[in-house]
Residue frames as a rotation matrix with the C-alpha (Angstrom) as fourth column:
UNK 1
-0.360 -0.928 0.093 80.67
0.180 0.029 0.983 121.79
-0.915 0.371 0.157 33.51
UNK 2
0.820 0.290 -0.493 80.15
-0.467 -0.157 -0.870 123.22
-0.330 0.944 0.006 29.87
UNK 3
0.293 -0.452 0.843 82.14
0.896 0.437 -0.077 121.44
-0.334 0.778 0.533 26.58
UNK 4
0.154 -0.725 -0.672 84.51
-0.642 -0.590 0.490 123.97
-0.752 0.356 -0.556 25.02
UNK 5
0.688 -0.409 0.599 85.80
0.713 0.229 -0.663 123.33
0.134 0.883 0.449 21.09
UNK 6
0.253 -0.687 -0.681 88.72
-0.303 -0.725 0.619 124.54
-0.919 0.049 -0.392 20.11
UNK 7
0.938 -0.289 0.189 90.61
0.285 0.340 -0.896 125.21
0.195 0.895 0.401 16.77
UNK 8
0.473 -0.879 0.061 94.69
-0.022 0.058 0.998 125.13
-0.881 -0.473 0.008 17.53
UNK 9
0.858 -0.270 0.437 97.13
0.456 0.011 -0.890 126.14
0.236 0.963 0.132 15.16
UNK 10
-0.286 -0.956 -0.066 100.65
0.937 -0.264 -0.228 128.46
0.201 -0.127 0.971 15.31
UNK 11
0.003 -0.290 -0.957 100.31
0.636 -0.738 0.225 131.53
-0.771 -0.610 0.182 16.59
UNK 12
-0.465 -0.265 -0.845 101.80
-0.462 -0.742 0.487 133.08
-0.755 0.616 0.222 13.30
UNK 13
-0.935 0.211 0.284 99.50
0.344 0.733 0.587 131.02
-0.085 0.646 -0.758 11.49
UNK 14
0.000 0.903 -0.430 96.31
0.962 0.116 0.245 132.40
0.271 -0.414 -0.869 13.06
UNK 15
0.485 0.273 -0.831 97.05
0.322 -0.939 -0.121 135.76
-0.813 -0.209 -0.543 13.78
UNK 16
-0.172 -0.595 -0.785 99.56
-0.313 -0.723 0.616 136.87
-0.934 0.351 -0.062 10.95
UNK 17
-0.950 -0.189 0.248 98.59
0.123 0.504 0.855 134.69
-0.286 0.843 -0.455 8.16
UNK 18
-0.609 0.708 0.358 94.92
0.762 0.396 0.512 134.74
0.220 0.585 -0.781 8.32
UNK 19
-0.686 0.210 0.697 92.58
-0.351 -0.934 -0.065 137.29
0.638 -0.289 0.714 8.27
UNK 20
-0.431 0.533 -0.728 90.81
0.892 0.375 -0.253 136.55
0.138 -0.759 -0.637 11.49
UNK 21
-0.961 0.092 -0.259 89.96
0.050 -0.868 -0.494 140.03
-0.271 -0.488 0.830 12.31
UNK 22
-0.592 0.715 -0.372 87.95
-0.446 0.093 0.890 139.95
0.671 0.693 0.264 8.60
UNK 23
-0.626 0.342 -0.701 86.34
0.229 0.940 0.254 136.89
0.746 -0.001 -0.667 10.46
UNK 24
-0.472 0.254 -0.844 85.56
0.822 -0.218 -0.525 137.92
-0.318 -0.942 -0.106 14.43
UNK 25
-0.675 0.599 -0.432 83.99
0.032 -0.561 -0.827 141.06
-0.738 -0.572 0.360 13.10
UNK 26
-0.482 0.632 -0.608 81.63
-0.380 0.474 0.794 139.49
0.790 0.614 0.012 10.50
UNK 27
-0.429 0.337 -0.838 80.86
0.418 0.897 0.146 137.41
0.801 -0.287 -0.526 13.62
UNK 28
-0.512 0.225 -0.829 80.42
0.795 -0.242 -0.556 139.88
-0.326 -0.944 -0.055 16.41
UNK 29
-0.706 0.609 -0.361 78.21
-0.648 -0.761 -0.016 142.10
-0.285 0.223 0.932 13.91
UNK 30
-0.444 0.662 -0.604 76.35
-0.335 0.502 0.797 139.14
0.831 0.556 -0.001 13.34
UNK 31
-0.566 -0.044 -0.823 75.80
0.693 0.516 -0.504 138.62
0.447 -0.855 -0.262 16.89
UNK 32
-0.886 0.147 -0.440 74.57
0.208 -0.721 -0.660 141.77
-0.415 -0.677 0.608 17.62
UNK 33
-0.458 0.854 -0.246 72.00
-0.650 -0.133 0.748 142.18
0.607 0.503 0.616 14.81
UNK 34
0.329 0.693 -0.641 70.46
0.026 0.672 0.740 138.83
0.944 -0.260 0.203 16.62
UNK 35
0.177 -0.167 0.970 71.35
-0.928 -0.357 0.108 139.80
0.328 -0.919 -0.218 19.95
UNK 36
0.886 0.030 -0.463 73.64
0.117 0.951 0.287 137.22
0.449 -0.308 0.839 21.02
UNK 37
0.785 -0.607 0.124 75.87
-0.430 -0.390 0.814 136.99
-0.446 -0.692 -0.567 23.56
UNK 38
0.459 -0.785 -0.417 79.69
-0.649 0.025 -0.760 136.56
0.607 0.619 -0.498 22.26
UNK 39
0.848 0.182 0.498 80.94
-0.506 0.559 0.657 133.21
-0.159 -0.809 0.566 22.65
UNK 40
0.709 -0.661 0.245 84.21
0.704 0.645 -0.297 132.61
0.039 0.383 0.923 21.36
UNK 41
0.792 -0.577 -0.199 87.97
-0.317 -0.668 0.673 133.79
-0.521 -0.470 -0.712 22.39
UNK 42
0.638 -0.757 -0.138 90.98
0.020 0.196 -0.980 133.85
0.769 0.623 0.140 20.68
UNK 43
0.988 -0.134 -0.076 93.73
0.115 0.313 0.943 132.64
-0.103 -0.940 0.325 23.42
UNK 44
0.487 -0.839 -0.241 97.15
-0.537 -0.070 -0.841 132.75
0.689 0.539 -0.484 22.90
UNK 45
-0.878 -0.416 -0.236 99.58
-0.174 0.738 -0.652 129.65
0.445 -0.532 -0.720 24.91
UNK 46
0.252 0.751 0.610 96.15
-0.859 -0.116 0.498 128.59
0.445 -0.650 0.616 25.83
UNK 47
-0.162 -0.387 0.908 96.56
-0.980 0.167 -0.104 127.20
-0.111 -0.907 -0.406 29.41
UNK 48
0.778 0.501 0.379 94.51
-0.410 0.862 -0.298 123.61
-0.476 0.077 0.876 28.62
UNK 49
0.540 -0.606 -0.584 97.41
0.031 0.708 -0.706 122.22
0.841 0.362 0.401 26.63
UNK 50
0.129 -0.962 -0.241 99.03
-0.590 0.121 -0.798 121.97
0.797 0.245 -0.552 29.70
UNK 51
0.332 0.227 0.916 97.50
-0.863 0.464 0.198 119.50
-0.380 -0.856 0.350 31.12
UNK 52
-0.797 -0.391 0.461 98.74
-0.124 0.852 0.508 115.40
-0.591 0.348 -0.728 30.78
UNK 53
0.134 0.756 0.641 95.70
0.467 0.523 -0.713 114.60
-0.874 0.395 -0.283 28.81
UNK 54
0.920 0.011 -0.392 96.69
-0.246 -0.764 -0.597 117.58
-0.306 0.646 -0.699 25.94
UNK 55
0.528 -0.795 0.298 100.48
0.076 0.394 0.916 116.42
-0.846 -0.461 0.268 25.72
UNK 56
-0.071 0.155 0.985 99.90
0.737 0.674 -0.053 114.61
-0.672 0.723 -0.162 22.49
UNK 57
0.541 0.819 0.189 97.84
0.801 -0.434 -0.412 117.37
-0.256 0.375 -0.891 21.28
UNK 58
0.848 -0.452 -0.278 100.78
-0.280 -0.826 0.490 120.02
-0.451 -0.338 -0.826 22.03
UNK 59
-0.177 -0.983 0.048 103.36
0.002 0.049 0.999 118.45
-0.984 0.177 -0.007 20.96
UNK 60
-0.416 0.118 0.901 101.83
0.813 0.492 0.311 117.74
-0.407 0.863 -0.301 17.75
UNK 61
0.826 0.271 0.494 100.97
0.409 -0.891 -0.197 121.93
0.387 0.365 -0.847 16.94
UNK 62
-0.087 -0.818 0.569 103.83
0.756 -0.426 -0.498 124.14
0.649 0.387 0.655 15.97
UNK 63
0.139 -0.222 -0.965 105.05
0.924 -0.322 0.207 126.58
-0.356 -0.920 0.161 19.30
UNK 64
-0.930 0.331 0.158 104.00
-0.177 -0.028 -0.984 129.20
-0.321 -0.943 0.084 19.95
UNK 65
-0.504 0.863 -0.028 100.09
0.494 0.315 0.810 128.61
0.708 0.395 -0.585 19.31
UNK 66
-0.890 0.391 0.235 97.20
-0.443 -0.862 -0.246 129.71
0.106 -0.323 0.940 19.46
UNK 67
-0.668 0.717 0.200 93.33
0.739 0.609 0.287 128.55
0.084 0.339 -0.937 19.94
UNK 68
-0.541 0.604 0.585 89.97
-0.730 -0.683 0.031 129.94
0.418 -0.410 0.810 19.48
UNK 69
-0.843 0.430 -0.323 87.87
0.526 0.534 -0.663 128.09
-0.113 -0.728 -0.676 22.11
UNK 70
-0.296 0.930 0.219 83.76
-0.954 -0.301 -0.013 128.45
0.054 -0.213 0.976 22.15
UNK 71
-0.378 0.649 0.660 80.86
-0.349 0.560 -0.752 126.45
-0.857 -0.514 0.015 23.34
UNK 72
0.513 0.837 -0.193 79.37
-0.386 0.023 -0.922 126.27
-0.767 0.547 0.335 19.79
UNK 73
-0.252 -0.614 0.748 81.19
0.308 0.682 0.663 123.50
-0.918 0.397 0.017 17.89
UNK 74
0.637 0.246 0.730 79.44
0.751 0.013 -0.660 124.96
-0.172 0.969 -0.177 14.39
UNK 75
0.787 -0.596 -0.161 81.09
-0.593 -0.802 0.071 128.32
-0.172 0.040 -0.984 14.97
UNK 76
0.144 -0.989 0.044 84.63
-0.511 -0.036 0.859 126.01
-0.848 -0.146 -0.510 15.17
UNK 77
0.032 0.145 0.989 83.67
0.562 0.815 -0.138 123.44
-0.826 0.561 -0.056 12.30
UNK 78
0.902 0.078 0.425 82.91
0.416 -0.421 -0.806 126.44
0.116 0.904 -0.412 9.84
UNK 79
0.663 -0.737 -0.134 86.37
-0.649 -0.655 0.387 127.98
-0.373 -0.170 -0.912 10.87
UNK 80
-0.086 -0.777 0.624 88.18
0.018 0.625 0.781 124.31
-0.996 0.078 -0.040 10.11
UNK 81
0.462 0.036 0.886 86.44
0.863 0.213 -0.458 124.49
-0.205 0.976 0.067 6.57
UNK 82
0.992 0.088 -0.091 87.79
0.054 -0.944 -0.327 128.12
-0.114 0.319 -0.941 6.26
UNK 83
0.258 -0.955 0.145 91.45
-0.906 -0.186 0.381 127.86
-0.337 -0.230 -0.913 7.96
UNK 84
0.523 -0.382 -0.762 93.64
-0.096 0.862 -0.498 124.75
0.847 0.333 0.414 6.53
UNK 85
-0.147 -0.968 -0.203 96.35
0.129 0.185 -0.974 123.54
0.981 -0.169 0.098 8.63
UNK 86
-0.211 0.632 0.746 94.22
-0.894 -0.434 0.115 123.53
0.396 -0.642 0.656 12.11
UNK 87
-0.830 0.271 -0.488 93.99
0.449 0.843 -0.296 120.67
0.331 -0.465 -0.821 14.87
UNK 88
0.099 0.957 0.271 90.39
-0.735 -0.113 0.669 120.60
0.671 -0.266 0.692 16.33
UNK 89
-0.413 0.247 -0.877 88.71
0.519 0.855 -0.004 119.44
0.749 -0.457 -0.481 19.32
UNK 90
0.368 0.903 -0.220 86.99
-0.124 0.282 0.951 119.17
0.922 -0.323 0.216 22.71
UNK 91
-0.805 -0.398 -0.439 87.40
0.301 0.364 -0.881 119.48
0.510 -0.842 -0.173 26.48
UNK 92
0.554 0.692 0.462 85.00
0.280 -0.678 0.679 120.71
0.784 -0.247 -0.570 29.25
UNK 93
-0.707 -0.705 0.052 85.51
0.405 -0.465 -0.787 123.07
0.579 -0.535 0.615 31.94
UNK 94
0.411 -0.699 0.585 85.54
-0.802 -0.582 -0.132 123.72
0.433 -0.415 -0.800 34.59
UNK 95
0.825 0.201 -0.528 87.45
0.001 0.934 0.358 120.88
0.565 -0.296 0.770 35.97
UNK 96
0.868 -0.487 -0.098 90.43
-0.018 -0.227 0.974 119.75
-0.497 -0.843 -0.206 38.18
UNK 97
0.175 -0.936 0.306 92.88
0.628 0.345 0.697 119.96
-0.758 0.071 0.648 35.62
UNK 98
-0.594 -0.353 0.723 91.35
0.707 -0.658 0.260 122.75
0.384 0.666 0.640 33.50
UNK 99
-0.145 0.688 -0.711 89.59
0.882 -0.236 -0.408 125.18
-0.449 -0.686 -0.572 35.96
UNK 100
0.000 0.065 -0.998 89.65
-0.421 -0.905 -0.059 128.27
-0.907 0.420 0.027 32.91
UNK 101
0.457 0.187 0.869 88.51
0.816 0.299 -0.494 126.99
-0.352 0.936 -0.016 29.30
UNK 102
0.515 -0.435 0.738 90.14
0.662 -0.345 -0.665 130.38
0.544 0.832 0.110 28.08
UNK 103
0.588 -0.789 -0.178 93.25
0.416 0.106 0.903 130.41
-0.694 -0.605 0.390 30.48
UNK 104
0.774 -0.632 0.032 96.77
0.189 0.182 -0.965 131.45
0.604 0.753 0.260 28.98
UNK 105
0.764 -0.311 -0.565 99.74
0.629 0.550 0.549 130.31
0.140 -0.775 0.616 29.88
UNK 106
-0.037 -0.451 0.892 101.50
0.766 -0.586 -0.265 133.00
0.642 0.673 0.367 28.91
């Protein structure tokens, strides 16, 4: 099982409000200079909020939503200092109640 971060927010928060694009390719040209494999997805209705343990977590971020989900919790920490208005956190996968870390339910 690997540990997944996410950063969770509205949909039109995250895609229409911020420049993410600006962001993801800053990041995936920084990846490539240091050859590294891309590790982070932007999800839309990702699938993990709908498990019972996420409930809370869902109800409590504006519908629809979005997350970006990676292994590398710095990569999501420097995004919470960047983006305002953003729930963080933590799950791993695969398991029996999230068997895709970057699922959508959608």
């Amino acid at each position: 099982m690997q540990t997944y971060h996410y950063l969770l927010a509205s949909q039109k928060f995250l895609i229409d409000e911020e420049p993410l694009q600006e962001v993801f390719d800053e990041r995936h040209r920084h990846y490539k200079e240091n050859n590294k494999e891309v590790d982070f997805w932007l999800v839309k209705q990702p699938a993990f909020l709908d498990t019972p343990e996420f409930a809370e977590v869902k109800a409590s971020c504006p519908q629809p939503c979005a997350a970006i989900i990676s292994p590398n919790l710095q990569f999501i920490q420097w995004l919470k200092l960047r983006l305002e208005y953003v729930l963080i956190g933590s799950f791993t996968a695969p398991s029996a109640t999230i068997p895709d870390a970057i699922a959508s339910a959608s």
